[in-house]
C-alpha positions as CSV (number, residue, x, y, z in Angstrom):
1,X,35.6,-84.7,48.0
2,X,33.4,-82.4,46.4
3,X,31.1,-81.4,49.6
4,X,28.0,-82.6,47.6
5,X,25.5,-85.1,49.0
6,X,24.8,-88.0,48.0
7,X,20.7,-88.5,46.5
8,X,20.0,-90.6,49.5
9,X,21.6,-88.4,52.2
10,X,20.0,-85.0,50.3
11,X,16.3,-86.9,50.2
12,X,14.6,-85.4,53.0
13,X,12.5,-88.7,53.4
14,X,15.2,-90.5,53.6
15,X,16.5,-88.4,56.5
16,X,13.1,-88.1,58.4
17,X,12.9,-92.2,58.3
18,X,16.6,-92.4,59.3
19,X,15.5,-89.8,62.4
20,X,12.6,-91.3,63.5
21,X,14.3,-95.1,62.8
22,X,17.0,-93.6,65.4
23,X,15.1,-92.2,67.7
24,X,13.0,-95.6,67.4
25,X,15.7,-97.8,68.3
26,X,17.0,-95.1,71.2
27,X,13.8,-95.1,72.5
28,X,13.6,-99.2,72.6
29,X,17.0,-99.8,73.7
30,X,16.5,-97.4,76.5
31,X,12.9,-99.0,77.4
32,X,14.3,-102.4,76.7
33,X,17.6,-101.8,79.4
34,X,15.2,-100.4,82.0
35,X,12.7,-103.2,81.2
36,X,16.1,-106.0,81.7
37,X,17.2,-104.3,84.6
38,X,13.5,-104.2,86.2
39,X,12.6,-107.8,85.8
40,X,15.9,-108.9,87.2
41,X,15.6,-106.9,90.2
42,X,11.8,-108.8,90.5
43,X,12.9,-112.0,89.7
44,X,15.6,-111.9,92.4
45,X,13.2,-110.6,95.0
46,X,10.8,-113.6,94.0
47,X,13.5,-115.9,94.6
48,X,14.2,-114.1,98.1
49,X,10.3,-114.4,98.8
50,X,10.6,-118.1,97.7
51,X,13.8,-118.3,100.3
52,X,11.6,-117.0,102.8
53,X,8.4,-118.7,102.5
54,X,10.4,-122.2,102.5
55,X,12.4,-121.4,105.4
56,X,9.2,-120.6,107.4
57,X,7.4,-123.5,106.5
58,X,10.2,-125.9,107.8
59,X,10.8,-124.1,111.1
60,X,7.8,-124.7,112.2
61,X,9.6,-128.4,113.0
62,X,9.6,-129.1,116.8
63,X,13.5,-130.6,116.2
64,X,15.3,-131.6,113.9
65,X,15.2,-134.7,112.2
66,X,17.2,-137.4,114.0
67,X,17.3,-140.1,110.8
68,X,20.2,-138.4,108.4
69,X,17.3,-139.8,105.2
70,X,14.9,-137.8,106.8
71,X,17.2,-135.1,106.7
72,X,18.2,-135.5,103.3
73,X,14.2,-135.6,102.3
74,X,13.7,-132.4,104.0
75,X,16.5,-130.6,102.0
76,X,15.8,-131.7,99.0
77,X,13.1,-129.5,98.3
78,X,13.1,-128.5,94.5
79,X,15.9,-130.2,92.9
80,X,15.1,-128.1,89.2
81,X,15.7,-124.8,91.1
82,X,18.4,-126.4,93.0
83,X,17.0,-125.4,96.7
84,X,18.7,-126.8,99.5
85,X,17.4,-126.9,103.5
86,X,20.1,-127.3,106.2
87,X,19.7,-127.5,109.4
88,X,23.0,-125.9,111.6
89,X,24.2,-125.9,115.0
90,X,21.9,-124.1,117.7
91,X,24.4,-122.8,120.4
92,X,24.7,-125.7,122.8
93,X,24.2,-128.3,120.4
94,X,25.4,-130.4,117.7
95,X,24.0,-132.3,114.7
96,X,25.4,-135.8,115.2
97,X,25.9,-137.0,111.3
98,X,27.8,-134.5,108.7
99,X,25.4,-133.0,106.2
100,X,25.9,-133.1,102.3
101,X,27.6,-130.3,100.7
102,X,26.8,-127.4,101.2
103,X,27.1,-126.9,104.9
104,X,26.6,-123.4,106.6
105,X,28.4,-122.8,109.7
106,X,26.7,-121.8,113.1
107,X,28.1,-118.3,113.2
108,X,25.5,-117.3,110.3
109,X,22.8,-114.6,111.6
110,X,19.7,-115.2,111.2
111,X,18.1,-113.5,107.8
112,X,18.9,-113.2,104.0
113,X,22.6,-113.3,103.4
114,X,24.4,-114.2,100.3
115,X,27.7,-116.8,100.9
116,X,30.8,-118.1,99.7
117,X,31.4,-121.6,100.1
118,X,34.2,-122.9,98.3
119,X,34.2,-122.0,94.3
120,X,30.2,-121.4,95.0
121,X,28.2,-118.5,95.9
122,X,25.0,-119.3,97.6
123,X,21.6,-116.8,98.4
124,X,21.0,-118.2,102.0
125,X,17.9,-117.4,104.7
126,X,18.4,-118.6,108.3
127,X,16.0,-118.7,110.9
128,X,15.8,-120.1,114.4
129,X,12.0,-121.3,115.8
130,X,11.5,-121.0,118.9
131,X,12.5,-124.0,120.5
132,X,15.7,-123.4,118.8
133,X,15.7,-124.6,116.0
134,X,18.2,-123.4,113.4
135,X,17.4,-124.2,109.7
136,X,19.0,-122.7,106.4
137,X,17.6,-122.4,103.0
138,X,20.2,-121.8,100.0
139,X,19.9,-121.5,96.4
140,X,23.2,-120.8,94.4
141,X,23.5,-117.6,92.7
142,X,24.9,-118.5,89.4
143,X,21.0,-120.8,89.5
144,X,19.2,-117.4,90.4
145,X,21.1,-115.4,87.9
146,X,19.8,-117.4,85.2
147,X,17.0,-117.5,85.8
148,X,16.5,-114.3,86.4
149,X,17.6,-113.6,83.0
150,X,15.7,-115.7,81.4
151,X,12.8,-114.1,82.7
152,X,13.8,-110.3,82.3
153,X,14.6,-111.9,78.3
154,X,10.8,-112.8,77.9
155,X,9.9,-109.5,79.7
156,X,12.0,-107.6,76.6
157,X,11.0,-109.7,74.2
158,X,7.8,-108.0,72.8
159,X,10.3,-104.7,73.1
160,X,12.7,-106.0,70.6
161,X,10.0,-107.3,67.8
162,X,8.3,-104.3,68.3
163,X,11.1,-102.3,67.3
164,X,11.6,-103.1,63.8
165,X,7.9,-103.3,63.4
166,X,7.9,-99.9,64.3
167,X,10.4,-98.9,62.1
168,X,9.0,-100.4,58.8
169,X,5.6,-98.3,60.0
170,X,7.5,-95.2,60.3
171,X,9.2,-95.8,56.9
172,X,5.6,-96.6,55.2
173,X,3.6,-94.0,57.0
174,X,6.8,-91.1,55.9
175,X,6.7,-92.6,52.0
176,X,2.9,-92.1,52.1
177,X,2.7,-88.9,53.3
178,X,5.7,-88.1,50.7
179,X,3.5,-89.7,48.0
180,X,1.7,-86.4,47.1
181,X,4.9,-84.6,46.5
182,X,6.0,-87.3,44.2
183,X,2.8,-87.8,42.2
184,X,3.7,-83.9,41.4
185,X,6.9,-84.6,40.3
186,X,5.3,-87.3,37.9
187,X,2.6,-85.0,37.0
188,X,5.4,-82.3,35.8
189,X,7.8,-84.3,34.2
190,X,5.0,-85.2,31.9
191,X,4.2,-82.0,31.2
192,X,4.9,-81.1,27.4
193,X,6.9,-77.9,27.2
194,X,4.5,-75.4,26.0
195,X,2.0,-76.6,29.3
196,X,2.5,-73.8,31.5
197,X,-0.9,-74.5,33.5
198,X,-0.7,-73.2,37.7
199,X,0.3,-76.5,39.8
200,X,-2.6,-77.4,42.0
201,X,-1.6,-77.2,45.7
202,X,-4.6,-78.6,46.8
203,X,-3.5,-82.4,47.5
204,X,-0.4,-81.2,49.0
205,X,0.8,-80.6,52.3
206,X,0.2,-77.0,53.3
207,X,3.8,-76.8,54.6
208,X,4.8,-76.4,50.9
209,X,1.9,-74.4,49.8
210,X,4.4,-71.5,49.9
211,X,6.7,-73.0,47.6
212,X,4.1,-74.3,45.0
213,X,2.7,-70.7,45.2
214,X,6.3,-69.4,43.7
215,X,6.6,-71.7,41.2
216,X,3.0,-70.7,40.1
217,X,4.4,-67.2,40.0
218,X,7.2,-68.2,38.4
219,X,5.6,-69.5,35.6
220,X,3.2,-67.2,34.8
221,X,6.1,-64.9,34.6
222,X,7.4,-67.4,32.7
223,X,4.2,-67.2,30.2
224,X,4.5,-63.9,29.6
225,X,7.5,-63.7,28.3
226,X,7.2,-66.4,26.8
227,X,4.0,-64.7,25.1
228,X,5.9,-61.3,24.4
229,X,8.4,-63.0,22.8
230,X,6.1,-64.9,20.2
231,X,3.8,-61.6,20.1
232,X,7.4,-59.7,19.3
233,X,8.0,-62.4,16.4
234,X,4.9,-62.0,14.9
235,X,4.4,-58.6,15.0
236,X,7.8,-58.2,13.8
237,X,7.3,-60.3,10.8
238,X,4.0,-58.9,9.7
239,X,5.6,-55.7,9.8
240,X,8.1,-57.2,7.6
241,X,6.2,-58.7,5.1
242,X,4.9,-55.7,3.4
243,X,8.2,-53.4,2.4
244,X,10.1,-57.4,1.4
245,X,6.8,-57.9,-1.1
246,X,7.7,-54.2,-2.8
247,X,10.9,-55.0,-2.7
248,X,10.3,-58.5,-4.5
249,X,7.9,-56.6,-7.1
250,X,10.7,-54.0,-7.9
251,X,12.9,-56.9,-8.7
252,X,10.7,-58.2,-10.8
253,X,9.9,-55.4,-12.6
254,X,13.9,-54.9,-12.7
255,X,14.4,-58.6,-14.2
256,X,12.1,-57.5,-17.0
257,X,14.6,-54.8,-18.5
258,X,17.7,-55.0,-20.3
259,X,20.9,-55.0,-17.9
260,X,24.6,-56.2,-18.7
261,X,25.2,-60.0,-17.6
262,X,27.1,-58.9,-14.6
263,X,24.0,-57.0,-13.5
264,X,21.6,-59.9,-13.8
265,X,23.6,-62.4,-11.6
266,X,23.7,-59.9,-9.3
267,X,20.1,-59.0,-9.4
268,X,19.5,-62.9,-9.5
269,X,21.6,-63.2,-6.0
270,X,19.3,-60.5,-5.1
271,X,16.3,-61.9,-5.9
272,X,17.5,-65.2,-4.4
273,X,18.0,-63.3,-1.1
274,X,14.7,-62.1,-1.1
275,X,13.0,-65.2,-1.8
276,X,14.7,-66.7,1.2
277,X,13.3,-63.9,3.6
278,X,10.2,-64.3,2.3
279,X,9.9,-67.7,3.6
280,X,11.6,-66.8,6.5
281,X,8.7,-64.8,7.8
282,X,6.2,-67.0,6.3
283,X,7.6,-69.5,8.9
284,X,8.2,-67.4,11.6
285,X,4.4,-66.1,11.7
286,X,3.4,-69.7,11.5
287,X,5.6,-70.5,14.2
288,X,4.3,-67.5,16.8
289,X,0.9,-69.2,15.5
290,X,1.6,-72.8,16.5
291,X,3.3,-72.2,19.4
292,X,0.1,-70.2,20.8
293,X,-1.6,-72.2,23.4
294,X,-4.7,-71.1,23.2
295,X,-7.4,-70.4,20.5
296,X,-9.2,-72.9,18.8
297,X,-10.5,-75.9,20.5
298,X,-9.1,-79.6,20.3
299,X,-11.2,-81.9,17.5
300,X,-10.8,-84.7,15.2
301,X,-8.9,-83.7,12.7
302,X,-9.1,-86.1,9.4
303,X,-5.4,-86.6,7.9
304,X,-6.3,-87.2,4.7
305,X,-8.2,-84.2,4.3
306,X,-5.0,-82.6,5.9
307,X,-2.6,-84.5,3.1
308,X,-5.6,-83.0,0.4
309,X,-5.1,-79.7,1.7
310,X,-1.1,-80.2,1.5
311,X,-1.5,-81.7,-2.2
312,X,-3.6,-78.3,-3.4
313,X,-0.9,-76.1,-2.5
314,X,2.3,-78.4,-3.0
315,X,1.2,-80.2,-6.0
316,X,2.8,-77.4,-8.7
317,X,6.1,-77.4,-6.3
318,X,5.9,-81.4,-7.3
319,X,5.9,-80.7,-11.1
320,X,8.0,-78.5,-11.6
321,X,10.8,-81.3,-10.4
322,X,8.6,-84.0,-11.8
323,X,8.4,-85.8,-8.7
324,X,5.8,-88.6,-8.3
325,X,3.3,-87.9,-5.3
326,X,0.8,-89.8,-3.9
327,X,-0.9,-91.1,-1.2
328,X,-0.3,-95.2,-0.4
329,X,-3.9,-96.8,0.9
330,X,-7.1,-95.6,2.0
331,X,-6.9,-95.0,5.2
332,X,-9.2,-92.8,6.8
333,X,-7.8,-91.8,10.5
334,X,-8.6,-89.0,12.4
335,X,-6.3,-87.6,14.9
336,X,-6.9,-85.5,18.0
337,X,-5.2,-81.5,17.7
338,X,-6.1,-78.3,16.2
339,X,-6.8,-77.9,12.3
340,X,-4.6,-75.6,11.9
341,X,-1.9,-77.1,13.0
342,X,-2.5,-80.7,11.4
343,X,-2.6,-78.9,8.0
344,X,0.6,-77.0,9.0
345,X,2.4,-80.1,10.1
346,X,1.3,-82.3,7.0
347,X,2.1,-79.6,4.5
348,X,5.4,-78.9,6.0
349,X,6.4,-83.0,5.5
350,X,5.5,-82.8,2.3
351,X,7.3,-79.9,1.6
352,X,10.3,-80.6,3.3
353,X,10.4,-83.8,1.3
354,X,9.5,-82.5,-2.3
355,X,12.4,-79.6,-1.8
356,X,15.1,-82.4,-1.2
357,X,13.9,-84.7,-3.3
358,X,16.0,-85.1,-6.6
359,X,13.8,-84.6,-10.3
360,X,12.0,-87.3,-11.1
361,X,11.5,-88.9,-7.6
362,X,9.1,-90.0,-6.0
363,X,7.6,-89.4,-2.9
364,X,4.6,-91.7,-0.5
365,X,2.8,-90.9,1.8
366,X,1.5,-93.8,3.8
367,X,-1.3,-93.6,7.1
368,X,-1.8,-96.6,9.1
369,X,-4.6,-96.9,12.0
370,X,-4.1,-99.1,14.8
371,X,-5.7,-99.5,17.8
372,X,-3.5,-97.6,19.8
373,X,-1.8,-95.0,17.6
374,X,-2.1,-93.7,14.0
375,X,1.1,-93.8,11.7
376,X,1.7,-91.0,9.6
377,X,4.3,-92.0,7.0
378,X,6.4,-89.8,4.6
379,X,9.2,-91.4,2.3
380,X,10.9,-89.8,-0.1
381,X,13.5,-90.6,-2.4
382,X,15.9,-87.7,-1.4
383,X,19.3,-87.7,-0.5
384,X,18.6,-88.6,3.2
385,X,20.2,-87.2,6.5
386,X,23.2,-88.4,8.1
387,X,21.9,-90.1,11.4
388,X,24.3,-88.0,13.7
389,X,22.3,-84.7,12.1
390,X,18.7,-86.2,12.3
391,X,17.9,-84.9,15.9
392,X,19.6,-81.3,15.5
393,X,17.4,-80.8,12.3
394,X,14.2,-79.9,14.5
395,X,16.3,-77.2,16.2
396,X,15.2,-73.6,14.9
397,X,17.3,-72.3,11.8
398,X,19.9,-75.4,11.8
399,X,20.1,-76.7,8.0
400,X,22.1,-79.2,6.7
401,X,24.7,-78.3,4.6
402,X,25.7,-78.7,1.2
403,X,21.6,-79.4,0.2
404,X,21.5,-76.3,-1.7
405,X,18.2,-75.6,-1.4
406,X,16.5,-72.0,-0.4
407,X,15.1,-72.8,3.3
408,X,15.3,-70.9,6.9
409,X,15.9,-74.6,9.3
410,X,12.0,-73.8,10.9
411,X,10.3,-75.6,8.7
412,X,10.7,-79.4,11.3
413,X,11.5,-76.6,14.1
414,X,7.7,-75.8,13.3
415,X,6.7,-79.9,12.9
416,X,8.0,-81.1,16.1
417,X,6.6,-77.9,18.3
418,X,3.6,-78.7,16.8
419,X,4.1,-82.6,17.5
420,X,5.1,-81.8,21.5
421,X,2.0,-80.1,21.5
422,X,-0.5,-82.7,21.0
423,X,1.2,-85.4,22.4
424,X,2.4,-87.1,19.8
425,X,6.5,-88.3,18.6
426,X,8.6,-87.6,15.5
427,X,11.7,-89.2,14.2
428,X,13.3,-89.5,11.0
429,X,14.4,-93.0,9.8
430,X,15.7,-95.2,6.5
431,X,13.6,-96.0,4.4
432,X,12.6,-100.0,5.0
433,X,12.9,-100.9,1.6
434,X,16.6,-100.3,1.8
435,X,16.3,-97.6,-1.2
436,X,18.2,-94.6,-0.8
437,X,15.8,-91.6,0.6
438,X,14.8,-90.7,4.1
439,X,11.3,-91.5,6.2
440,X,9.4,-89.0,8.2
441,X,7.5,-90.6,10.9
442,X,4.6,-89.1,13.2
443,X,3.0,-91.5,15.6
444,X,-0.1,-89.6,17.1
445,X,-2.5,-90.9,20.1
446,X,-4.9,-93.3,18.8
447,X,-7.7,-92.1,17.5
448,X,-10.9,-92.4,15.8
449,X,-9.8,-94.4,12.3
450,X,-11.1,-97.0,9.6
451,X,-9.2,-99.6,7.7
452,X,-6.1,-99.3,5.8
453,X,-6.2,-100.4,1.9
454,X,-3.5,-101.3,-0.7
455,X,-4.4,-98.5,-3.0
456,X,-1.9,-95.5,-3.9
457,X,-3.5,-92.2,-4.8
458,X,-1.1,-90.5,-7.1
459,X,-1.3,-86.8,-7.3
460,X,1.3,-85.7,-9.7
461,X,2.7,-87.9,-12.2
């Protein structure tokens, strides 16, 4: 045993239902005992009033029946609850015929008294008139004791339904009032990661009002770190970028003079190195950008003005490795984000896909509107990624090895911050065609769109 709970015995509703559901069926078993015991008790005195009432009525006889059938008419006064009238032996006297079973002797008082004749136990009343005459009235326990508790069941009856009743009301009115709590948790694990909005404490109970307040703390404490941090980045960058462009011009200038061959693979390595920080904090002042919350507004963006934009500044990337790119259909489709960081997110697709895309290529782009999403395509003709790597690739400055080619791992770092931003998925697949290459896929929130056509825009032959 590990000492930890269980999810059911840690769930607070499930212990306040399992509390009240106890106390519930406490609280009925108690009443419903009391209740037994009670209507019993009355039930046996009715029968005692009933012994009573009978034996009155037939005392009032001046003597006792002489004819042994009128006897036997007189004591057989309710057969179904088995009551019984005997008249006994005044002092003096004697009744000439024997009775039926069961007879009472004339040493019983006068009064309620409860028997043993034989294997049978009888209630009995006795009572002399006044000219002496003695009569009995008997009903056998085990009769009364039935039905006695078959009355005090009907009495407890309506206490046992009403117990479960009450327990599936407790359990219903302890998930409702829980229902605000868990419409939170809904509400957060929604929440992309960059949301780092107050939680409204409104709809809740104001017993956790305390404890909503300190998560609102905590994530505004939260926020601004998390704002330092990307302010740090940036700043650190910018500050970069200046003395790494010097240096990239004195290299330059350097690769222009004369040097021994040893001196020019090393300036080469050099000038390699530099390149690669360059891009470096090209991406990591486009990532403090992207990942700011606020600034500009939400619009439609267009994507193919996006993919335009991307062609402009990719286009002489794609010709110097004579790769074929171009756009597949017409569509026109305009998804929901900033512009800034659809262009970002298009451009770095396309880039990603030109750099690992062998010479000679060829690389589509494809956008197809539906009416609930909009399908942003990019295949390429590249040497693909294992599908064991294709999820780590979005993670900041992982790169897959053995590619060769001059990159920092934030280019998709970038794409799918960008991507949890506006709400929208990424994944990296085979291409369908079975060729060898690798497909980027962005699904985005439908939006406003046109048709799709079978034309293919080719930018670079």
């Amino acid at each position: 045993m590990d000492g930890r709970e269980g999810p059911l015995t840690a769930s607070l509703r499930f212990r306040l239902s399992l509390w009240i559901s106890a106390a519930i069926l406490i609280g009925a078993a108690v009443a419903g005992l009391y209740s037994y015991m009670a209507a019993t008790a009355e039930a046996h005195r009715g029968q005692d009033t009933q012994l009573r009432q009978v034996g009155y009525l037939i005392s009032r006889l001046d003597a006792v029946p002489t004819s042994p059938m009128a006897r036997e008419n007189v004591g057989d006064v309710d057969f179904d609850a088995r009551l019984v009238v005997r008249f006994i032996d005044a002092p003096g006297t004697r009744i000439p015929e024997p009775e039926r079973p069961p007879r009472f002797g004339p040493s019983l008082p006068d009064g309620l008294q409860t028997v043993a004749i034989g294997d049978e136990t009888w209630r009995v009343f006795v009572r002399t008139n006044a000219k002496g005459v003695r009569v009995a009235v008997a009903q056998q326990t085990a009769v009364r004791d039935a039905a006695a508790r078959s009355s005090a069941l009907r009495t407890v009856m309506p206490i046992l339904f009403l117990g479960p009743v009450l327990i599936l009301l407790a359990a219903l009115l302890v998930r409702t009032m829980f229902l605000p709590l868990q419409r939170l948790a809904v509400q957060l694990g929604k929440r992309r990661g960059h949301d780092l909005r107050e939680l409204d404490r409104t709809p809740l109970p104001s017993e956790v009002w305390p404890f909503v307040s300190e998560i609102n703390k905590l994530i505004a404490r939260t926020a601004r770190a998390l704002a330092l941090q990307r302010r740090f980045i940036a700043d650190a960058a910018h500050e970069l970028r200046s003395p790494m462009t010097a240096m990239s011009l004195q290299a330059e200038r350097l690769a222009a003079t004369e040097m021994p061959c040893e001196a020019r693979a090393r300036l080469d390595a050099l000038s390699a190195g530099l390149a690669r920080t360059r891009i470096l904090l090209d991406q990591l002042l486009t990532l403090a950008r992207s990942q700011e919350g606020g600034g500009e507004p939400l619009t439609q963006v267009p994507l193919q003005k996006a993919i335009q934009e991307a062609f402009e500044d990719l286009v002489p990337l794609a010709e110097a490795k004579a790769i074929d790119l171009g756009m597949v259909g017409d569509a026109d489709a305009s998804v929901t984000g900033r512009a800034m960081d659809i262009r970002i997110l298009v451009k770095n697709l396309v880039d990603n896909a030109i750099r690992y895309t062998p010479e000679g290529g060829r690389i589509d782009i494809r956008v197809t509107a539906a009416s609930d999403r909009i399908v942003l395509d990019v295949d390429d003709t590249g040497p693909g990624i294992v599908p064991a790597e294709r999820e780590r690739v979005f993670d900041p400055f992982y790169r897959v090895l053995g590619s060769g080619e001059i990159g920092s791992g934030l280019g998709l770092a970038i794409t799918a911050s960008i991507v949890d931003r506006i709400g929208a998925t990424i994944s990296l697949l085979d291409r369908p065609d079975g060729e060898r290459g690798l497909r980027a896929r962005v699904i985005f929130p439908a939006g406003v769109h046109g048709q799709a056509g079978p034309r293919r825009t080719t930018s670079s032959a």
